[in-house]
C-alpha positions in Angstrom: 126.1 43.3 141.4 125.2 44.3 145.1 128.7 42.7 146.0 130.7 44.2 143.3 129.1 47.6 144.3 130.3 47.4 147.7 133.5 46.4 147.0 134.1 49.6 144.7 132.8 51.2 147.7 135.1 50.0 150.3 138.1 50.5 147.7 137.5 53.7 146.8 136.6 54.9 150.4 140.2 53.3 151.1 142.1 54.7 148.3 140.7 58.7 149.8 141.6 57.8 153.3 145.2 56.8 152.0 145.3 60.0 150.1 144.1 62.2 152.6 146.0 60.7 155.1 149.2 61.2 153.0 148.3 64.9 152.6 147.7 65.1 156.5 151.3 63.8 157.1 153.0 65.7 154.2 151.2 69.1 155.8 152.5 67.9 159.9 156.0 67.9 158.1 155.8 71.3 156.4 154.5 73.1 159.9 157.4 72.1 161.7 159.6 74.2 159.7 157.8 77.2 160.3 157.3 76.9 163.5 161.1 77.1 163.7 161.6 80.1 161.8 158.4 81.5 163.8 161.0 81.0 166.9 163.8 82.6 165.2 162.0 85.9 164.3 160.6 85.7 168.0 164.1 85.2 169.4 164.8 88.4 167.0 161.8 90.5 168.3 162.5 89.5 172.1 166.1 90.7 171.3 165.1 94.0 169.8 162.6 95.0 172.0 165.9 94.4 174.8 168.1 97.0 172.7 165.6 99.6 172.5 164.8 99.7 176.4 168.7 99.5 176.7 169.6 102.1 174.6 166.6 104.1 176.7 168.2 103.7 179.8 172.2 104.2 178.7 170.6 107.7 177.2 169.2 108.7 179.9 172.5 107.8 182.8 174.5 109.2 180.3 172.4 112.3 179.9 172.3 112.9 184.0 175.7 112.2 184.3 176.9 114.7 181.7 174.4 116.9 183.9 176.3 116.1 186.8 180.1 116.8 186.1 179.0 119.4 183.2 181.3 121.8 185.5 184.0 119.7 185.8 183.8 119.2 181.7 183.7 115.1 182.0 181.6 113.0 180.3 181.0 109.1 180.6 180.1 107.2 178.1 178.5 103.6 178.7 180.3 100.4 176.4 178.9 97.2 175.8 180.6 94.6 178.4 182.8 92.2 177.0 181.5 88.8 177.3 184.0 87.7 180.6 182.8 90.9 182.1 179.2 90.5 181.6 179.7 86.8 182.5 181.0 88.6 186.5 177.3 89.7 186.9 176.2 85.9 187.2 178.5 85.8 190.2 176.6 87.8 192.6 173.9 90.3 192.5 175.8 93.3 193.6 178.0 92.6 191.0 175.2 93.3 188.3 174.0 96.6 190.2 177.7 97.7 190.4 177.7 97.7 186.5 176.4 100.9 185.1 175.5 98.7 181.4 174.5 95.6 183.6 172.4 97.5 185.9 171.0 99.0 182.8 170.0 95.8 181.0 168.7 94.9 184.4 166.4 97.5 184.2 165.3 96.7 181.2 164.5 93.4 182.3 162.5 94.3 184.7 160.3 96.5 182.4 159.8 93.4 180.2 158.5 91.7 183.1 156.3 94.6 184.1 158.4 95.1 187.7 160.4 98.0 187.2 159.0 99.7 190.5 161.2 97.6 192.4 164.8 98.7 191.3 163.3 102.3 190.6 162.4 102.3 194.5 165.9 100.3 195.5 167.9 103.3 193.1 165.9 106.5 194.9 166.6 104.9 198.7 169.8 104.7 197.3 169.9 108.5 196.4 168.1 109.3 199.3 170.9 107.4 201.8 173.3 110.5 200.3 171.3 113.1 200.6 173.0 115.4 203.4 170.3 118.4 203.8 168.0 117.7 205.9 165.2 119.3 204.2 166.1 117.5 201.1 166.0 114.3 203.4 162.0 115.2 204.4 160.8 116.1 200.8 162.7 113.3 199.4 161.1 110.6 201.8 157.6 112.1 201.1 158.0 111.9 197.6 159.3 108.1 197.5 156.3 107.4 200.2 153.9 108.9 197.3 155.4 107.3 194.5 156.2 104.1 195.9 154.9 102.8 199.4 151.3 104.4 200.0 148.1 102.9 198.8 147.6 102.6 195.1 150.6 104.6 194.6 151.6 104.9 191.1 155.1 103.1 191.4 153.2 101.0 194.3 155.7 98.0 195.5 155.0 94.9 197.4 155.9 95.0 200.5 153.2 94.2 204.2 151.4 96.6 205.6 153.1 97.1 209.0 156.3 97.7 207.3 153.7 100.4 205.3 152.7 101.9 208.5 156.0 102.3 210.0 157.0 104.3 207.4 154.5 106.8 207.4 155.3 107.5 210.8 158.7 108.0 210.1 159.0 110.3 207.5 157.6 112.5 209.9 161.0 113.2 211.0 162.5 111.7 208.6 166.0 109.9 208.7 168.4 108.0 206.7 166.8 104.6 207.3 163.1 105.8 207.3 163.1 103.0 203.9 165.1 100.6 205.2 163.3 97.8 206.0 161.6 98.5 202.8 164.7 98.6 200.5 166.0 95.2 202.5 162.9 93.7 201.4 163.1 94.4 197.9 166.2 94.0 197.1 166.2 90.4 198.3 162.7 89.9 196.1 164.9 91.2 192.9 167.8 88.8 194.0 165.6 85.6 194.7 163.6 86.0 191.8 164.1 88.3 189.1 167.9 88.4 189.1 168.1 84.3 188.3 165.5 84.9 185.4 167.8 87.8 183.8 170.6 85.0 183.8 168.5 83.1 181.7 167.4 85.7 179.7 168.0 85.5 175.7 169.3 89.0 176.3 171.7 88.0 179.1 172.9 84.8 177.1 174.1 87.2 173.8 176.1 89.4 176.3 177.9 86.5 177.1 178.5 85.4 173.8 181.6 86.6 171.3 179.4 88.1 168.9 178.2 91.3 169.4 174.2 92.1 169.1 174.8 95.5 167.3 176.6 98.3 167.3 173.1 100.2 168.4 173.8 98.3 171.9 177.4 99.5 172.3 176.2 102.8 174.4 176.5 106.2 173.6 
């Protein structure tokens, strides 16, 4: 009776393993398609987020430079790329920053990626290269050395500390290449590091494509 017992036992022990290993299996193979559409709505989200930090900073280039040639009564308006044009950025860097949209989306990149001091600071050494009056030059240097290069600055980027110290001495009389060392430096951190991840970027990868994202991304 013992034996008969025991062999119920083992059987039925055996017969809930089975089952529960069935439902195990059964539940491995019903994740996996979730997890794909998970990756889909993320691709989605990620793509999104892109055309709403876009479409920020096409509003605002296009709001300064209707600012800018008000008197002249012309206004420029920024298009989505076509794919073979976007595909010219992959080429060289200065090809990306020459591109109103491209340096744009670059932009926004950079905000995803929590870096957007860097081509904020490379943008106002390029204003401040142009600026003729020299007591534009001084207050403009002072402000870039307050928003960007001195200690715990709010827009602080990386850059060593001699190169820190050199340019607090010369925005004392300041000059056209009080930042340049500076500028050198981070353009060739954007172009070593960020710029290759923008190339892979989902965002970057859709410009290049045939089908357009929206028309939200098509400027304004």
């Amino acid at each position: 009776a013992r034996l008969g017992s025991a062999r119920l036992g083992m059987q039925s022990a055996l017969f809930l393993a089975v089952r529960h290993g069935g439902r195990m299996e059964r539940g491995s193979r019903r994740r996996s398609e979730p997890e794909e559409a998970d990756k889909g709505r993320m691709k989605r989200t990620i793509i999104k987020d892109w055309k709403t930090r876009l479409s920020y900073f096409l509003q605002n280039s296009s709001n300064s430079n209707k600012r800018k040639s008000k008197k002249a009564g012309k206004h420029r308006n920024y298009f989505r790329p076509s794919p073979e044009e976007a595909q010219l950025w992959s080429e060289a860097f200065d090809e990306l920053l020459a591109n109103k949209y491209g340096l744009a989306a670059f932009r926004a990149f950079l905000k995803s990626e929590f870096c957007e001091e860097n081509i904020e600071f490379w943008l106002a050494c390029e204003d401040f290269k142009k600026t003729k009056s020299p007591q534009k030059l001084t207050s403009k240097a002072k402000k870039i050395y307050n928003d960007f290069i001195e200690k715990e600055a709010p827009k602080e980027i990386n850059i060593d500390f001699q190169t820190k110290n050199m340019i607090a001495q010369n925005i004392q009389e300041a000059t056209h290449t009080c930042f340049s060392a500076a500028q050198k430096r981070v353009y060739s951190l954007m172009e070593n590091n960020s710029y290759p991840r923008f190339l892979e970027s989902e965002f970057y990868q859709e410009l290049c494509k045939k089908t357009p994202i929206s028309r939200a991304a098509q400027g304004t």
